[in-house]
MARRO-951568 format. One record per residue: residue in one letter; x negated, y negated, z negated of N, C-alpha, C, O in turn. Coordinates in nm, 3 decimals, always signed. Each point is the difference from the previous one (the first is absolute). Last residue first. Layout:
N
{A {X Y Z} {X Y Z} {X Y Z} {X Y Z}} ...
This chain:
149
{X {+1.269 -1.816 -1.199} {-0.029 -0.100 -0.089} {+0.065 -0.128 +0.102} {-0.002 -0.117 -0.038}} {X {+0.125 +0.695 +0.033} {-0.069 -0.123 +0.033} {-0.012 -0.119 -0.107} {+0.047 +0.000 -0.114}} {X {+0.006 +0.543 -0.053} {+0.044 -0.179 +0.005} {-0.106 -0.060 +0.089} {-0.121 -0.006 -0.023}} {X {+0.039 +0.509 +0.043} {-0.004 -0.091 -0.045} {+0.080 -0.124 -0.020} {-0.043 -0.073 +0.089}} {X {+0.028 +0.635 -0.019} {+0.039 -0.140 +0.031} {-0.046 -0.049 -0.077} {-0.014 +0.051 -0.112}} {X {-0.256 +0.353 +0.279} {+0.065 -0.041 -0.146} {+0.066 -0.146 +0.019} {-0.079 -0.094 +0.010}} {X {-0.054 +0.571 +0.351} {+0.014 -0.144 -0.033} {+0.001 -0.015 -0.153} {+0.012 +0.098 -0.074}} {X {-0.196 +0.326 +0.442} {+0.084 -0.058 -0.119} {-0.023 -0.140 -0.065} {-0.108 -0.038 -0.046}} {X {+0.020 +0.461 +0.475} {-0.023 -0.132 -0.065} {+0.074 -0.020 -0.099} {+0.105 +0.065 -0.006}} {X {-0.239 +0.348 +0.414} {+0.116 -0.071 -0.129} {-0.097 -0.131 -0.068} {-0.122 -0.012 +0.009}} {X {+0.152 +0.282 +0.518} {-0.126 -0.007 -0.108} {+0.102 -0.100 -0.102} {+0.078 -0.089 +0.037}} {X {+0.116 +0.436 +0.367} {-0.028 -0.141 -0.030} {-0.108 -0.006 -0.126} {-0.040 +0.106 -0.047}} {X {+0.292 +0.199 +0.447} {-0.129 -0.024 -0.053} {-0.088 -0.148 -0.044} {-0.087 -0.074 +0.047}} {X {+0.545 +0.217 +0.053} {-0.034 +0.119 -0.049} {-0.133 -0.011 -0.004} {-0.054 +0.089 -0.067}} {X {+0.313 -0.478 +0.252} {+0.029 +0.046 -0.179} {-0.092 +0.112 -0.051} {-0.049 -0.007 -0.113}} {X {-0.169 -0.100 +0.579} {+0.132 -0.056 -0.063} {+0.005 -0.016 -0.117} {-0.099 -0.028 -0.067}} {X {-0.227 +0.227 +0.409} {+0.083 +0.124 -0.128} {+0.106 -0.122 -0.018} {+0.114 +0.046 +0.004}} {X {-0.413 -0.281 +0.231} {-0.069 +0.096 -0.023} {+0.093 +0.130 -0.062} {-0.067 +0.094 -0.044}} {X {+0.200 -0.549 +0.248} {-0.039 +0.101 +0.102} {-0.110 +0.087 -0.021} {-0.076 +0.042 +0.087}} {X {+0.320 -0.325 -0.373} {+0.066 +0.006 +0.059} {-0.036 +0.139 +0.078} {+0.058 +0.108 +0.001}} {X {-0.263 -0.243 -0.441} {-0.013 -0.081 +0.088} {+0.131 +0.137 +0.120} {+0.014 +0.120 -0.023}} {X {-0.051 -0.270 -0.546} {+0.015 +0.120 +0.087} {-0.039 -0.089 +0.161} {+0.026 -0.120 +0.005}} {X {+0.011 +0.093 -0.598} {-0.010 -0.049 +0.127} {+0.009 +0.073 +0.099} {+0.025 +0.118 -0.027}} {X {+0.221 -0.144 -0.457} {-0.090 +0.072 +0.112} {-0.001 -0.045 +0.133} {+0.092 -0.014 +0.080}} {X {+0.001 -0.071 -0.733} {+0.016 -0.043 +0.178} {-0.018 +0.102 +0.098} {-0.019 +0.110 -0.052}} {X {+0.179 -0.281 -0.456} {-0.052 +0.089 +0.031} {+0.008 +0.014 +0.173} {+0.100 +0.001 +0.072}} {X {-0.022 -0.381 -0.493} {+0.046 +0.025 +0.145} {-0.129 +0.137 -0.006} {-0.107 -0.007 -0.060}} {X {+0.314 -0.266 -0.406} {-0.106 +0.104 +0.081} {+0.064 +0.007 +0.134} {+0.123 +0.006 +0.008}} {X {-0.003 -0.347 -0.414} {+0.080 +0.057 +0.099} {-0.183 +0.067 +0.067} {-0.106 -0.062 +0.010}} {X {+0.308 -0.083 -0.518} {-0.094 -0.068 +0.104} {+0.065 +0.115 +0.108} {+0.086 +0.084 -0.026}} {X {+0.108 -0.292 -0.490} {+0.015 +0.148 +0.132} {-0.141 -0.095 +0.121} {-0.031 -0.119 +0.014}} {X {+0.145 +0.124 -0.612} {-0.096 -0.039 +0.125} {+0.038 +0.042 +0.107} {-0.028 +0.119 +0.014}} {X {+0.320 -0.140 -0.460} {-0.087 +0.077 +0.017} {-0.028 -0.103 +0.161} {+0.073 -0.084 +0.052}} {X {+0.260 -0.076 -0.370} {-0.146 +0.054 -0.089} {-0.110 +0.074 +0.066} {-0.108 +0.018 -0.056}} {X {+0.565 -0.082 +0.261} {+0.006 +0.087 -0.107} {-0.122 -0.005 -0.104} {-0.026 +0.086 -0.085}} {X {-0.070 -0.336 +0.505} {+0.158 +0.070 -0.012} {+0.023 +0.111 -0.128} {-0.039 +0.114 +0.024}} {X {-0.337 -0.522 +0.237} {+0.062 +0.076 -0.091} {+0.106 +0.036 +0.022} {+0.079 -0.067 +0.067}} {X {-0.449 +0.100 +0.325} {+0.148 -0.083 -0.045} {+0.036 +0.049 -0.183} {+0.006 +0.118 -0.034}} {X {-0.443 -0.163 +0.453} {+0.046 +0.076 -0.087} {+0.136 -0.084 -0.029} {+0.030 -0.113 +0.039}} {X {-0.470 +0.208 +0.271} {+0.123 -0.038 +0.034} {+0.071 +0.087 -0.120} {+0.006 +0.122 -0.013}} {X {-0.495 -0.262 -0.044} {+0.093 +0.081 +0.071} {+0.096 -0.047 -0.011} {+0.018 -0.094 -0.077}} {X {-0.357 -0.119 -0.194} {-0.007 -0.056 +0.081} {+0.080 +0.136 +0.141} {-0.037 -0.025 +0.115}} {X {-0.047 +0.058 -0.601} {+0.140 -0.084 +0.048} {+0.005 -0.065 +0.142} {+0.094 -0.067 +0.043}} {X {-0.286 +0.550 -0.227} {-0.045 -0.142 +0.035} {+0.097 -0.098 +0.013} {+0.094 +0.022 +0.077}} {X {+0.009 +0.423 -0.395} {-0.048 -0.028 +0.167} {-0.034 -0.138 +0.030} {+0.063 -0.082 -0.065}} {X {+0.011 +0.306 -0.354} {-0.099 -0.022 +0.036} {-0.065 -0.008 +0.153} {-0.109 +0.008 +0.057}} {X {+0.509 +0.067 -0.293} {+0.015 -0.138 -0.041} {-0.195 +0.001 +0.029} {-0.065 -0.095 -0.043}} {X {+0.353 +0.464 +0.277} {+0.009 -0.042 -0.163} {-0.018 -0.149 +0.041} {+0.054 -0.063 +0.090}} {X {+0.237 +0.293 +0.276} {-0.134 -0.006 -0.044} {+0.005 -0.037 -0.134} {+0.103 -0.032 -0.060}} {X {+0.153 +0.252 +0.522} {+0.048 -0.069 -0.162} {-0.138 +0.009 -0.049} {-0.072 +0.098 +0.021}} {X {+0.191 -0.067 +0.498} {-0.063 +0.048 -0.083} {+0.026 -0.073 -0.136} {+0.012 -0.122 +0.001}} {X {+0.153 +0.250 +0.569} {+0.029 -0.100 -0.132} {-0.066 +0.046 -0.153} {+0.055 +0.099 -0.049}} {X {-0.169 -0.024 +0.611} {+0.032 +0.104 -0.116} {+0.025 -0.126 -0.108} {-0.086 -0.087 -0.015}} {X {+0.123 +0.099 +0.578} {+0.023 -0.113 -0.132} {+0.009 +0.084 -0.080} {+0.104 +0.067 +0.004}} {X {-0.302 +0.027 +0.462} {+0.087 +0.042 -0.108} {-0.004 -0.111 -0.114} {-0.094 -0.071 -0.035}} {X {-0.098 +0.052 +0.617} {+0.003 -0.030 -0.134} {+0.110 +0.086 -0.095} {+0.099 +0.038 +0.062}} {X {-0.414 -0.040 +0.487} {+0.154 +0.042 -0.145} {-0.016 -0.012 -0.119} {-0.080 +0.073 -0.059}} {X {-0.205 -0.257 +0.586} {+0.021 +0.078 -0.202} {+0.153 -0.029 -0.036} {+0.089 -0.085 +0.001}} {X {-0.400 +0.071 +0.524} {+0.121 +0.023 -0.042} {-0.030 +0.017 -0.190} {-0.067 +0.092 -0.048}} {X {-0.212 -0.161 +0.577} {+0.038 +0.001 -0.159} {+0.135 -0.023 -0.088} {+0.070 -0.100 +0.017}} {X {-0.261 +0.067 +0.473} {+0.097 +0.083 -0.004} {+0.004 +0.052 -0.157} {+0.067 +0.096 -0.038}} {X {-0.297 -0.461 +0.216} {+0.110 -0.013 +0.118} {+0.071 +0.133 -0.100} {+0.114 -0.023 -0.039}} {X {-0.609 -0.026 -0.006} {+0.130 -0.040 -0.080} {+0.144 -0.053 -0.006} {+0.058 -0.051 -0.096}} {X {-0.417 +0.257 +0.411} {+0.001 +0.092 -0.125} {+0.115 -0.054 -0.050} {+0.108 +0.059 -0.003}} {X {-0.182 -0.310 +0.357} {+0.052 +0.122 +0.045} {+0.000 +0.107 -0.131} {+0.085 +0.089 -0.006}} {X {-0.266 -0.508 +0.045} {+0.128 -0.041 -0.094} {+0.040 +0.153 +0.096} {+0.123 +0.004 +0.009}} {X {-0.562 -0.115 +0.047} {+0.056 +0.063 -0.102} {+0.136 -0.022 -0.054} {+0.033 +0.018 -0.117}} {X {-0.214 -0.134 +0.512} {-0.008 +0.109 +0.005} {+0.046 +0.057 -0.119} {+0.068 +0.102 -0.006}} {X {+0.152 -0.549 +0.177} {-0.128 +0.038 -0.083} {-0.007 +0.190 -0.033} {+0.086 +0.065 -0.060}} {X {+0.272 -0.352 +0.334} {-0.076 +0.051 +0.064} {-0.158 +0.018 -0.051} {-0.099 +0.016 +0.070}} {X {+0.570 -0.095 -0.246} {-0.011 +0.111 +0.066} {-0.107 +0.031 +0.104} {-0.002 +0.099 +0.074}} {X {+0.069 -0.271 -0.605} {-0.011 -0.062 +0.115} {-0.003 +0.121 +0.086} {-0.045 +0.108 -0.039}} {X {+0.280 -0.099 -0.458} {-0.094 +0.041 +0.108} {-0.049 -0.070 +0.138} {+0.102 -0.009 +0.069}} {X {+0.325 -0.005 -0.395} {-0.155 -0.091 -0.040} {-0.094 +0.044 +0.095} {-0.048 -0.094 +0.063}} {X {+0.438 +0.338 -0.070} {+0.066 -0.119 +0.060} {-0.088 -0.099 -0.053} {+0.041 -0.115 +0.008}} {X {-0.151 +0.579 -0.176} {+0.013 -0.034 +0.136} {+0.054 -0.169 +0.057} {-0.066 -0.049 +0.091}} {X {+0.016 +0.317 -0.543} {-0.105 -0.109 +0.040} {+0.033 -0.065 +0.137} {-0.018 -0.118 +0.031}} {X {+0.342 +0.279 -0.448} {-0.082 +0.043 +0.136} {-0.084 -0.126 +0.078} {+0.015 -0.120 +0.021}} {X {+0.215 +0.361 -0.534} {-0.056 -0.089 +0.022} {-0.022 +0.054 +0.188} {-0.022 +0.115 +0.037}} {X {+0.433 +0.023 -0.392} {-0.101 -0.003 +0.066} {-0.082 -0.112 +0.030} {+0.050 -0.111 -0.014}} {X {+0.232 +0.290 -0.374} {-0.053 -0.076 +0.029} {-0.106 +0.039 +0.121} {-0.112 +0.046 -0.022}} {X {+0.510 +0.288 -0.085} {-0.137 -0.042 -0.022} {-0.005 -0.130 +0.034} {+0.081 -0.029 +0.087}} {X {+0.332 +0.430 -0.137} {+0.015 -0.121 +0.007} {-0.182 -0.015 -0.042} {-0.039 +0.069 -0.094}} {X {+0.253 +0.416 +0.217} {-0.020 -0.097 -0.094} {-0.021 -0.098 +0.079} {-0.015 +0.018 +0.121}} {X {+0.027 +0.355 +0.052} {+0.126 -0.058 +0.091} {-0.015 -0.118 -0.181} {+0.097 -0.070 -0.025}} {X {-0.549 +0.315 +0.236} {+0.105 +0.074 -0.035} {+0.123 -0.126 -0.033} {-0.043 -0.105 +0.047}} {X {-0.417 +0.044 +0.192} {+0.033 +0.115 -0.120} {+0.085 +0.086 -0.024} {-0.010 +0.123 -0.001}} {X {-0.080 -0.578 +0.133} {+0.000 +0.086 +0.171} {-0.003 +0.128 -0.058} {+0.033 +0.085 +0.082}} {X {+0.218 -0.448 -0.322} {-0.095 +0.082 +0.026} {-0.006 +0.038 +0.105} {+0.086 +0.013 +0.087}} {X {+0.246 -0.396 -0.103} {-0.013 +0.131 -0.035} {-0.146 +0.045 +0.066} {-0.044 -0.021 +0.113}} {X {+0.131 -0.523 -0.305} {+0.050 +0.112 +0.071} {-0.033 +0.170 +0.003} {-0.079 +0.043 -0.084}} {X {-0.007 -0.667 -0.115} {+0.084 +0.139 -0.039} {+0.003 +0.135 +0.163} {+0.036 -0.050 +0.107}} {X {-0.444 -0.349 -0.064} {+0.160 -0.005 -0.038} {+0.018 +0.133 -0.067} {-0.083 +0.091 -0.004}} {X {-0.346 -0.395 +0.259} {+0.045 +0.056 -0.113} {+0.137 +0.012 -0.020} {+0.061 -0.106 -0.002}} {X {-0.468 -0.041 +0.347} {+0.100 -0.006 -0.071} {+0.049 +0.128 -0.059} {-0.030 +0.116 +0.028}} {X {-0.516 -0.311 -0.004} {+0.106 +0.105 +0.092} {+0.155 -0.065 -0.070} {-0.001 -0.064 -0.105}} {X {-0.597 -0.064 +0.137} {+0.176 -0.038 -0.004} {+0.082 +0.091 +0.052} {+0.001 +0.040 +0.116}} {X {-0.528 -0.127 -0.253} {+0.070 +0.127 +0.075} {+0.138 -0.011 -0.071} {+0.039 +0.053 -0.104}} {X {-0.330 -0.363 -0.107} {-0.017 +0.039 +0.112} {+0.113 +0.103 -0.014} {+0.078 +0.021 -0.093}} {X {-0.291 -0.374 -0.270} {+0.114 +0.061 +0.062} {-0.004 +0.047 +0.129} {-0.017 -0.100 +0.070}} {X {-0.370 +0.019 -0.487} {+0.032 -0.053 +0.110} {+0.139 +0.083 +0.034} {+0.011 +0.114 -0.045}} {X {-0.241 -0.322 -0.428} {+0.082 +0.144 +0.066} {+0.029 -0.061 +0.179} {+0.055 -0.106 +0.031}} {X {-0.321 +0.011 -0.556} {+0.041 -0.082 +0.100} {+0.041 +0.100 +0.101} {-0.061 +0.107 -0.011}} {X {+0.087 -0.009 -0.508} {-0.096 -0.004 +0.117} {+0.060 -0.065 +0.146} {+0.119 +0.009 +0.032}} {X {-0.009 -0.164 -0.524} {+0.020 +0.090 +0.055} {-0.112 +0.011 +0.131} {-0.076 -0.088 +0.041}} {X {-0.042 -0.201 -0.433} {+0.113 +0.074 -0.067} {+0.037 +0.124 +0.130} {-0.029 +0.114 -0.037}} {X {-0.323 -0.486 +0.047} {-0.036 +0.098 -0.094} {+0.128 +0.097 -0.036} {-0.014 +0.090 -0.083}} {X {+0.017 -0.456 +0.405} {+0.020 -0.033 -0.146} {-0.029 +0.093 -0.095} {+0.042 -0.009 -0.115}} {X {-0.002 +0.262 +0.517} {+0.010 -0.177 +0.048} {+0.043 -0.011 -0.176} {+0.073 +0.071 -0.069}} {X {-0.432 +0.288 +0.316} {+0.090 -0.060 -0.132} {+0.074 -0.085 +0.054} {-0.049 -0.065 +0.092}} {X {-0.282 +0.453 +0.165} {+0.052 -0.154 -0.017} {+0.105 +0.002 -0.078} {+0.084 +0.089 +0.011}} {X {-0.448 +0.339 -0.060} {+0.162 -0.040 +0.025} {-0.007 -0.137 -0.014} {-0.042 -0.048 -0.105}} {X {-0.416 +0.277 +0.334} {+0.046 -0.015 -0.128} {+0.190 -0.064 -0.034} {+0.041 -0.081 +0.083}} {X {-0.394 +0.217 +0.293} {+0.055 +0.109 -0.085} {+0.095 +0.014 -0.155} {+0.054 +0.082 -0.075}} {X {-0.172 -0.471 +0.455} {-0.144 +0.030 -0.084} {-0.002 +0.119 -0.084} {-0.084 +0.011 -0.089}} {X {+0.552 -0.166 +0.184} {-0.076 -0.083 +0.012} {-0.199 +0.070 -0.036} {-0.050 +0.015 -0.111}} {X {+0.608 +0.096 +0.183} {-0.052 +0.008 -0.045} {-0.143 -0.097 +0.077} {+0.000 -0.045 +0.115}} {X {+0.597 +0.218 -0.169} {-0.113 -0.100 +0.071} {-0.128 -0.030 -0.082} {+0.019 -0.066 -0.102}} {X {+0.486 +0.432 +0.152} {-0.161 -0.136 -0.074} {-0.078 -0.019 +0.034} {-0.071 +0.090 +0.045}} {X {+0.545 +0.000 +0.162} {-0.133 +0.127 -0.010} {-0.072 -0.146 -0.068} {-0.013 -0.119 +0.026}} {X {+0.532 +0.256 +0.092} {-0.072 -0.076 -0.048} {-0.098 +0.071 -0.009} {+0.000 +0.122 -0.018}} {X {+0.416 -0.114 +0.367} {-0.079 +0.082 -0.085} {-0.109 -0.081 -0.043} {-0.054 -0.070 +0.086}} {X {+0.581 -0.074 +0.040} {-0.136 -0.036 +0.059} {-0.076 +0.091 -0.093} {+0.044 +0.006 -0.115}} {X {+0.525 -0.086 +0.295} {-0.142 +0.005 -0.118} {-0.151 +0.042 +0.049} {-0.028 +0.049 +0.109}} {X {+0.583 -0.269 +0.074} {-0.112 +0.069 +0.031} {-0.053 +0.011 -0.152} {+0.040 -0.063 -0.098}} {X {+0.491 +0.027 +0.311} {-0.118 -0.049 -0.103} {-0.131 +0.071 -0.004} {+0.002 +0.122 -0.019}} {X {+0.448 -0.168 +0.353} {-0.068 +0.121 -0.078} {-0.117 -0.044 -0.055} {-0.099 +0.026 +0.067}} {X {+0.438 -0.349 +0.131} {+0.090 +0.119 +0.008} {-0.097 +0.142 -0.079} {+0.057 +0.096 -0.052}} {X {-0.190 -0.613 -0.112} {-0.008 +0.087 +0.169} {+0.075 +0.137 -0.044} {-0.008 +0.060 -0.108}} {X {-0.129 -0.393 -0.238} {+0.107 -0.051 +0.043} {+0.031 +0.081 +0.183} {+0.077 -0.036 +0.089}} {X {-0.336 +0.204 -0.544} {-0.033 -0.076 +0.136} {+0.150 -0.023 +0.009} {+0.091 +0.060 -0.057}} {X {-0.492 +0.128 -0.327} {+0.123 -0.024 +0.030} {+0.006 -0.055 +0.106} {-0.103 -0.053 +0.042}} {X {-0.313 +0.318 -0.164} {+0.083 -0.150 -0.013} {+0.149 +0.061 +0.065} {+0.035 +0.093 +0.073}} {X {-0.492 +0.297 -0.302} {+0.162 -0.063 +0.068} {+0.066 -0.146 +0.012} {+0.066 -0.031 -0.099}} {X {-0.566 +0.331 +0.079} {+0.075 -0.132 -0.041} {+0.123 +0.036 +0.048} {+0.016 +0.025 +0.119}} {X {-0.415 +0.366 -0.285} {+0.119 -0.071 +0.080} {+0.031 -0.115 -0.013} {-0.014 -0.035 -0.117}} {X {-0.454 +0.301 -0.028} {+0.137 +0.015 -0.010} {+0.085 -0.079 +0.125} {-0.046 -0.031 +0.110}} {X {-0.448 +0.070 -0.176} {+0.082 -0.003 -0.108} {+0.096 -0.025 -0.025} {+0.026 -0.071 -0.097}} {X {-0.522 +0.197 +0.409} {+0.156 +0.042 -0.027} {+0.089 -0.076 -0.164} {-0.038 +0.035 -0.112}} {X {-0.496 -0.092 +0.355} {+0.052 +0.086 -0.109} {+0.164 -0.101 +0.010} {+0.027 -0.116 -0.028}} {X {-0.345 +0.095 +0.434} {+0.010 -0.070 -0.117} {+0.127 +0.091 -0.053} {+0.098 +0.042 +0.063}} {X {-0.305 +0.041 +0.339} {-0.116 +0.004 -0.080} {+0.038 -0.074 -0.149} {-0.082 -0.021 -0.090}} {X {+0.405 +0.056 +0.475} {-0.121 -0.039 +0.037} {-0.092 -0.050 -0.104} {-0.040 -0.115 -0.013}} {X {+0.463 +0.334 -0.043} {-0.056 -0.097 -0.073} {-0.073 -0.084 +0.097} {+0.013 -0.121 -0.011}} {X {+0.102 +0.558 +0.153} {+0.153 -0.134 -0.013} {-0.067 -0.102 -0.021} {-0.007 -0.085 +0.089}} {X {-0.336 +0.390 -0.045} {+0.050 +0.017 +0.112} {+0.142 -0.114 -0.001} {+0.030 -0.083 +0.086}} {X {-0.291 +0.205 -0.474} {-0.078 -0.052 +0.085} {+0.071 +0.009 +0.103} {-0.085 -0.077 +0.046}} {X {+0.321 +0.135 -0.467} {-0.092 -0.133 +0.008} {-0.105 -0.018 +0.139} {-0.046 -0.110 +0.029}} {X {+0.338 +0.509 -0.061} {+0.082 -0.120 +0.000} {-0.086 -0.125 +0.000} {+0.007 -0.087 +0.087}} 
């Protein structure tokens, strides 16, 4: 993932924005580094570049007849960069696992009180490219939501 998606820069998760367009895009975050060493902004988070845009909506697995957050790259792709032929046909499925937590989860996750207790939300994923196996030969991932800022 970090050398071939990334182009050499370490992977870290997902953006989702909101949009005022019929299918709302998100963008894959990779950190941005400097001299080997992690750029800061203000010493507090790592400075994060956004690349590889895909949209995003509700629909059915390629799996089985459940409901996934898909992500697809295709309608970002240019059609005449050799490599937008790999990523033309990427595809991830998302799961929303809902998780109840103690009081020693970071406050900085996506959390809600409700009862006294912590819920943060886990996405369990799989990528898959189009014109290798599909769904059936996909490589898994796993998210931890965060609160935008």
């Amino acid at each position: 993932t970090n050398k071939l998606f990334g182009r050499g820069l370490q992977w870290m998760g997902k953006a989702y924005f909101s949009s005022n367009s019929a299918v709302p895009i998100g963008k894959n975050r990779f950190r941005l580094e400097q001299n080997g060493e992690q750029e800061t902004t203000k010493g507090i988070l790592p400075d994060v570049l956004l690349d590889r845009t895909f949209d995003y909506y509700i629909g059915q697995s390629a799996l089985c007849s459940s409901s996934s957050l898909i992500n697809r790259y295709s309608p970002h792709c240019s059609k005449w960069s050799p490599m937008s032929l790999i990523w033309r046909g990427m595809v991830d499925e998302l799961r929303v696992i809902p998780l109840s937590v103690g009081a020693a989860c970071s406050s900085d996750q996506t959390q809600t009180q409700k009862g006294g207790k912590n819920k943060a939300m886990l996405l369990l994923g799989m990528g898959y490219f189009t014109w290798s196996g599909g769904a059936w030969n996909s490589a898994p991932f796993c998210l931890v939501a965060k609160q935008g800022k």
